[in-house]
C-alpha positions in Angstrom: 43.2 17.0 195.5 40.0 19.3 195.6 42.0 22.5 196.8 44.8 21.5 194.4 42.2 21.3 191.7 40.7 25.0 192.9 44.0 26.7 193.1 44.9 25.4 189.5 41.6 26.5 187.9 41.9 30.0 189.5 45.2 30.6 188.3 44.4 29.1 184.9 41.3 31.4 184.4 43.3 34.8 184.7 43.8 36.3 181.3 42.5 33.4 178.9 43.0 33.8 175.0 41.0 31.0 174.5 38.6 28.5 177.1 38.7 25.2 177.0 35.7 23.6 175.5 34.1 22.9 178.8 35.3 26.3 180.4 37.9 26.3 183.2 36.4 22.9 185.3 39.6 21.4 185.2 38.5 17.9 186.9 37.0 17.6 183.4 41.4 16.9 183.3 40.8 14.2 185.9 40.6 10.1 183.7 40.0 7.0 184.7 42.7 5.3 183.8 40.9 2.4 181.8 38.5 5.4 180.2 40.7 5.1 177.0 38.5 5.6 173.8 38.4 2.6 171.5 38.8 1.8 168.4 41.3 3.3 165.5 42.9 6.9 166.6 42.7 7.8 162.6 39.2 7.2 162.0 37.8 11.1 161.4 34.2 9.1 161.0 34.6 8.8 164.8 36.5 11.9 165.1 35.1 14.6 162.6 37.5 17.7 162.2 35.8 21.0 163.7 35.8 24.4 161.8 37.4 27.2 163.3 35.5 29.8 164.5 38.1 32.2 165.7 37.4 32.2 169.7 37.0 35.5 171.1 40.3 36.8 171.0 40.6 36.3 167.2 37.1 37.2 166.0 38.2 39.6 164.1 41.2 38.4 162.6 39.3 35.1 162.1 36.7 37.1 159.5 39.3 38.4 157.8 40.8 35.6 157.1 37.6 33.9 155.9 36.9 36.4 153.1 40.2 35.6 152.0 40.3 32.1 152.1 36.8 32.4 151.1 38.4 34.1 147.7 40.7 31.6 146.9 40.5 28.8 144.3 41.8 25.0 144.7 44.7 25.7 143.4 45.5 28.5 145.9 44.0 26.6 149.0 46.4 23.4 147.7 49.3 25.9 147.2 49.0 27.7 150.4 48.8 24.4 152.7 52.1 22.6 151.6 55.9 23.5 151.8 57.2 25.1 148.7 61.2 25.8 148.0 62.6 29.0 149.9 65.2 30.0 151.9 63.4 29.4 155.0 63.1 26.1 157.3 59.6 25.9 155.5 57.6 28.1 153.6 53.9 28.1 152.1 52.9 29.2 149.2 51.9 32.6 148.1 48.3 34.1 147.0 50.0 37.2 145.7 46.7 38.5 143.9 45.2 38.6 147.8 48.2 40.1 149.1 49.0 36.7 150.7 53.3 36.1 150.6 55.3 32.9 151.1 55.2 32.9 154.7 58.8 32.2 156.1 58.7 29.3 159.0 61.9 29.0 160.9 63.7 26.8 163.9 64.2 27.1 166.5 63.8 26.9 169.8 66.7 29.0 170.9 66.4 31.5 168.2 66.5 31.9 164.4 68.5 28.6 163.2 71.3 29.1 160.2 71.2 33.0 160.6 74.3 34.8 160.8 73.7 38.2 163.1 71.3 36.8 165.7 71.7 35.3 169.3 71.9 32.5 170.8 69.7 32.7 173.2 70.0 30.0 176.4 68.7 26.7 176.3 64.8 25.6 177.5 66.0 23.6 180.7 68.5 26.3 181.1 65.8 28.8 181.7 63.9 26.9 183.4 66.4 26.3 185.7 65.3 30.0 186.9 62.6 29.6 188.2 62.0 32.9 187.1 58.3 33.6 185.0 59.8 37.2 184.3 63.2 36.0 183.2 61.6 33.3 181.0 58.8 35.5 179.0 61.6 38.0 178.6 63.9 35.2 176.8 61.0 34.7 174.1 59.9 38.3 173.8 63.8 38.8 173.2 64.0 36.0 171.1 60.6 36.5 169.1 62.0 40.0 168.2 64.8 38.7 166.7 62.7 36.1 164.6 60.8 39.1 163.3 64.0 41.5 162.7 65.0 38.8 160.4 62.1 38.4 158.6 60.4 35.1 160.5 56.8 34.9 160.1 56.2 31.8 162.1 59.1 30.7 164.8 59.0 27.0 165.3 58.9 27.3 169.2 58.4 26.7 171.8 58.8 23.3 173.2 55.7 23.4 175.6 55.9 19.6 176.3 57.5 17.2 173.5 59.3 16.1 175.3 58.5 16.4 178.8 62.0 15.0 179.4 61.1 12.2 181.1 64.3 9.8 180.9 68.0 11.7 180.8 68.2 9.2 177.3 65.8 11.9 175.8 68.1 13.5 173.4 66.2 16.4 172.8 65.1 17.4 176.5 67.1 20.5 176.8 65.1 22.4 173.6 61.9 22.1 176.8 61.5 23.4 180.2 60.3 20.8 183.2 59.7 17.1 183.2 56.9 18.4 185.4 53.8 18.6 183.5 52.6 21.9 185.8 55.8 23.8 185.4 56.2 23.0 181.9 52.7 24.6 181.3 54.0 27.8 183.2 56.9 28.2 181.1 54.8 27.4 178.0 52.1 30.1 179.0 55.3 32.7 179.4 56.8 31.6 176.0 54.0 32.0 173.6 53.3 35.4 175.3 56.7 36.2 174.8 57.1 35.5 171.2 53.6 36.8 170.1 54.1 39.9 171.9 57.0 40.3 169.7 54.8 39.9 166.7 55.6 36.2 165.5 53.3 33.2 165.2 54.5 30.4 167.5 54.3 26.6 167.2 53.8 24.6 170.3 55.7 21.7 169.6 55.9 18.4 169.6 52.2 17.2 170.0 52.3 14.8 171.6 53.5 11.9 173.8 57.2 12.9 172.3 59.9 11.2 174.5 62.6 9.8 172.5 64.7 10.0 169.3 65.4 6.8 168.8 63.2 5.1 166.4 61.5 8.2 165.5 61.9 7.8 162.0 60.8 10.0 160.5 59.7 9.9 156.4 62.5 10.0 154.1 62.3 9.1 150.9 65.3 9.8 149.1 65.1 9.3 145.5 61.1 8.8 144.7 61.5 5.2 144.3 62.2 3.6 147.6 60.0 3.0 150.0 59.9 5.3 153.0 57.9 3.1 155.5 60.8 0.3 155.6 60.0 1.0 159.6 57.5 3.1 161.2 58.2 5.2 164.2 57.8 4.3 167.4 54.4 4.2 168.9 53.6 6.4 172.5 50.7 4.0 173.8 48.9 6.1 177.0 45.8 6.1 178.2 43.3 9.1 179.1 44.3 9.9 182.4 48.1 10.1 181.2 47.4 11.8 178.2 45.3 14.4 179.8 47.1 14.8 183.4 51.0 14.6 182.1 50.9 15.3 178.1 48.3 17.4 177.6 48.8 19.8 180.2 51.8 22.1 179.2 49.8 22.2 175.8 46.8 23.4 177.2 48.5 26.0 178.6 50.4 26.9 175.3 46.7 26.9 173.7 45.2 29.3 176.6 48.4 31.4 176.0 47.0 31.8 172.5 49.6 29.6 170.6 49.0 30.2 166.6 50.2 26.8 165.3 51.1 23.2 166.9 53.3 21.1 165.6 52.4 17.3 164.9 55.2 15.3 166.1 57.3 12.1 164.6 55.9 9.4 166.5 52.5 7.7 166.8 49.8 7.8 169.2 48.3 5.0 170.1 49.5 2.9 166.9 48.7 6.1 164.9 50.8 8.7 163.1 50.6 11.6 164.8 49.7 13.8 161.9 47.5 11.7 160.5 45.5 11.2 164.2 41.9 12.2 164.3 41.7 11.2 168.6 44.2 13.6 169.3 43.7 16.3 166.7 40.6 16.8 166.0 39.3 15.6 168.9 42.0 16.6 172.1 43.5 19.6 170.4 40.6 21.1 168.2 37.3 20.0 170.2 38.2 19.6 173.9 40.9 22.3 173.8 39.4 24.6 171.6 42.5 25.7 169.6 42.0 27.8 166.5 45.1 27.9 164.8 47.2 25.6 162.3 48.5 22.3 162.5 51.9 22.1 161.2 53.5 19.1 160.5 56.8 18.8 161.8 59.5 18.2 159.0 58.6 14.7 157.0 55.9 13.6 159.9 53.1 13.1 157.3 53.2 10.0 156.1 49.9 9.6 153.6 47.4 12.4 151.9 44.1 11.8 152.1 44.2 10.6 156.1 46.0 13.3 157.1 43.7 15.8 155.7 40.9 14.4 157.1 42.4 13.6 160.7 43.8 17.3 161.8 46.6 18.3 160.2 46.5 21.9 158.2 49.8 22.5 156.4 52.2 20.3 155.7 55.8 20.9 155.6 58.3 21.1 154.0 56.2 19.5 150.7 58.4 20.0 147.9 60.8 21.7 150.3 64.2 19.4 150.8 63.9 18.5 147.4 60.8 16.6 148.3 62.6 14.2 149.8 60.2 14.4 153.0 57.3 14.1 151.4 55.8 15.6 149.6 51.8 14.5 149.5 49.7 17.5 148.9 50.4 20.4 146.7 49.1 19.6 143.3 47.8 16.3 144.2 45.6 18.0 147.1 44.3 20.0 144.6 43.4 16.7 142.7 41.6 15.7 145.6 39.2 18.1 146.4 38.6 18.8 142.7 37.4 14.8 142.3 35.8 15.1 146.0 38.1 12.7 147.8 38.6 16.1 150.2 36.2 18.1 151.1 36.8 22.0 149.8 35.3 23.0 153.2 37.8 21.1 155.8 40.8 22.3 153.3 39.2 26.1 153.3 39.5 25.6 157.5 42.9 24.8 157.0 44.1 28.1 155.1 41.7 30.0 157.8 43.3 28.6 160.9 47.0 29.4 158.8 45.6 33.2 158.1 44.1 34.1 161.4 47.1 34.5 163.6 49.1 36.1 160.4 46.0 39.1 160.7 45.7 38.8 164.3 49.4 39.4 164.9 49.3 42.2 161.9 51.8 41.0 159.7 49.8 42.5 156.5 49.8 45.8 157.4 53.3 45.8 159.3 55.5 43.5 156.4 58.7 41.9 157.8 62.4 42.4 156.2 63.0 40.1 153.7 64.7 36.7 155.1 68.6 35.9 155.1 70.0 32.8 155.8 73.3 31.5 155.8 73.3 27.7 154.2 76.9 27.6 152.8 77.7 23.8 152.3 74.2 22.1 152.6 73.1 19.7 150.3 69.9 21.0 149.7 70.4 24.6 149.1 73.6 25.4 148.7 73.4 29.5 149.3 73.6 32.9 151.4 71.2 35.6 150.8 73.6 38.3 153.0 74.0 39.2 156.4 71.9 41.4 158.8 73.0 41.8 162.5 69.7 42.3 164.8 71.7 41.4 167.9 71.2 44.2 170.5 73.3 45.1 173.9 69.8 44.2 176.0 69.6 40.8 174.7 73.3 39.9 175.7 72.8 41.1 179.2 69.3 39.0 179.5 70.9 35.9 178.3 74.1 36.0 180.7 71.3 36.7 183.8 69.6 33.9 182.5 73.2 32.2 183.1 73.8 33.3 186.2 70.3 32.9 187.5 70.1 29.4 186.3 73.0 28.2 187.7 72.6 25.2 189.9 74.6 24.1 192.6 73.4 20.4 193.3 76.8 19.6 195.8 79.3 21.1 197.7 82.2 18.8 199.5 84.5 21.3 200.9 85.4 22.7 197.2 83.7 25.8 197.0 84.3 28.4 197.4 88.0 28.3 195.7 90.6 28.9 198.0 93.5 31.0 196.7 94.0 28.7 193.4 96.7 29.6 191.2 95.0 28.4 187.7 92.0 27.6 186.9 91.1 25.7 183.6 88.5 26.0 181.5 87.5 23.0 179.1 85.4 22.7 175.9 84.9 24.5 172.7 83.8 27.1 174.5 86.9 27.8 176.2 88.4 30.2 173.7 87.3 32.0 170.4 87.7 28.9 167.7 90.3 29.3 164.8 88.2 27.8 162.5 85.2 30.8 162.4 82.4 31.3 164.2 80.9 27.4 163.4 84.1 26.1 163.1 83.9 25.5 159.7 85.9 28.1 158.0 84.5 31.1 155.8 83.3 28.6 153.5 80.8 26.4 155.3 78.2 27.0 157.9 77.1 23.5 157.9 78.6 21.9 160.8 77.9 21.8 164.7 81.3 22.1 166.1 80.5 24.7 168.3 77.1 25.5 170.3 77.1 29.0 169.1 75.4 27.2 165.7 72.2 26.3 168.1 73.6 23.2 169.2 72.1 20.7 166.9 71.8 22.0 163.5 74.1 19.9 161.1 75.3 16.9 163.6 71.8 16.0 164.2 70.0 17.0 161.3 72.8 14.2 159.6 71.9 11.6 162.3 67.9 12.3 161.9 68.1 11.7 158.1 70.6 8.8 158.1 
């Protein structure tokens, strides 16, 4: 265990973007397994949100981003921190006056989600498969370009660890890498290198303890009337020595690989919303960790205002995005807030500087992306197309069928391969042959269905079964 404990520490101290708060030592990782902090996970009394102070690697950015931030009124720090409408997955709002533009966030986790011209990139667990550390920070330096190309500020990926993919039932595992917690923190490393060396701001995702869909439920309320919290997502309890040797891992990685967001995920911790959870935000992710970006909600995972604030999480998405529908609890009334000193102006100032920093650091003020387009034909909640732009290129095709190849897996052979002589061969599945209905399979019309997995596998099926 010693010499395991060695060898991990030395690799893990080799090009750091950030240390963790007590340096490399990683048996600080080692827990008892009854160590487990008491009392309520959402008490920020116990649990007191640190300000960012930019690390070494973003000193500079940090600064910048405090003398704007430092510039801003309530109204722009509310604005700025919640989801507003836009063609994007999420976007915040704009400071316009301090050069500060809605910032587009976008799935997913094998490339730009709902965007005609762009690839599809293989799989997590298909990568994976590889074994490959070059193959699998090409895939995200490939795929972050092609975020940016289309005008992505922030790509909502990668999935360093939530889920692990722990149980085959998980029905999100493939979006990840490794059900091993040290493998799943090598891919993570590669992958936020990837994508930021592209020039995107990546979001570690799902944070934390993420292992299954059912019962997730997430917060939906559809008409402003009923109540969303009919039933409240499924709780991950763990102790120490689980969270820190199996969950936290992969993260840690994502966080020395200089990750610029994390994104809260839809079930609780411990009995505690996730993005509402001051143990394993403030404390895990912001204090022990050391991370100095944003915390992102993921879409309708905040569940009050005032908790939330106070307990970790930094924007919150989509707000008034989805037609609010996924609520929408900061915005105006955050402003509200702080202005009658519910919220402190400080913690919400932190939360616009930890948003800022990675957009300076990765020099998307002085280098402006494209404008966005998206391809929404036949959703309910913006019905639209904003044009096409193809940012596909001949290099990306030939990575992604190496990837194919080189993840290929042969588990068992009884006599059958290799073929002998056979006169056909069929081929199964809609990916068999070029589909009659379009591209998606949905005619010229509509782009929102998930008949094929050229349309990123899950992007209208499941967004229909999350909701409903």
């Amino acid at each position: 265990m010693v010499l395991a404990r060695a060898i991990l520490a030395a690799f893990c101290a080799t090009y750091p973007a950030f240390a963790y708060h007590n340096g490399h030592d990683f048996t600080l990782f080692r827990r008892d397994v009854n160590s487990t902090d008491g009392g309520t996970y959402g008490d920020s009394t116990q649990w007191p949100a640190p300000l960012a102070n930019g690390g070494k690697a973003w000193a500079a950015a940090f600064a910048k981003a405090n003398a704007t931030a430092a510039q801003m009124t309530v109204e722009e720090l509310a604005n700025i921190t919640s989801g507003v409408i836009g063609l994007c997955s999420g976007e915040t709002g704009a400071v316009t006056r301090l050069g500060i533009p809605q910032l587009c966030l976008q799935d997913g986790p094998i490339g730009p989600r709902g965007v005609h011209g762009s690839s599809q990139f293989p799989a997590g667990v298909t990568v994976a498969a590889t074994w490959d550390r070059k193959l699998i920070y090409a895939r995200a330096r490939a795929m972050g370009q092609e975020f940016r190309d289309q005008g992505v500020h922030i790509a909502l990926a990668p999935v360093t660890g939530g889920p692990l993919g722990r149980t085959p039932l998980d029905g999100r595992a493939w979006e990840g890498f490794f059900a091993d917690p040290y493998a799943c923190g090598e891919a993570s490393y590669q992958s936020v290198a990837g994508l930021t060396d592209a020039g995107v701001a990546t979001v570690a995702k799902h944070w934390i303890a993420y292992e299954q869909e059912t019962s997730r439920n997430l917060y939906f309320d559809y008409d402003g009337v009923s109540q969303a919290a009919v039933q409240l997502p499924i709780s991950s309890n763990l102790d120490d020595l689980t969270m820190h040797e199996l969950y936290m891992w992969s993260f840690a990685e994502a966080v020395r690989a200089g990750t610029s967001h994390v994104m809260c995920s839809y079930n609780r911790i411990n009995n505690t919303h996730s993005c509402s959870n001051a143990k394993g935000l403030n404390n895990l992710l912001k204090s022990e960790l050391n991370f100095q970006g944003g915390v992102i909600s993921d879409w309708g995972g905040q569940w009050n205002s005032v908790p939330s604030a106070e307990n970790g999480l930094d924007i919150a998405m989509p707000g008034e995005g989805f037609l609010g529908a996924l609520g929408d609890f900061w915005g105006s009334t955050l402003a509200d807030l702080i202005n009658n000193g519910t919220v402190s102006e400080v913690l919400v100032r932190d939360k616009v500087v930890r948003l800022l920093t990675p957009y300076y650091y990765l020099g998307q003020d002085i280098d402006p992306l494209p404008s966005f387009v998206y391809n929404t034909i036949g959703s309910p909640t913006l019905n639209a197309t904003s044009g096409y732009r193809n940012v596909q290129k001949p290099s990306s095709a030939e990575l992604i069928k190496e990837i194919g190849s080189a993840s290929v897996t042969l588990l068992k052979n009884t006599g059958s391969l290799p073929l002998k002589h056979p006169q056909r061969i069929a081929v199964l599945g809609n990916d068999a042959t070029n589909n009659v209905l379009g591209q998606n399979a949905c005619g010229l019309g509509n782009s929102a269905c998930d008949l094929t997995n050229l349309h990123h596998c899950w992007w209208w099926h499941v967004l229909w079964h999350w909701l409903w």
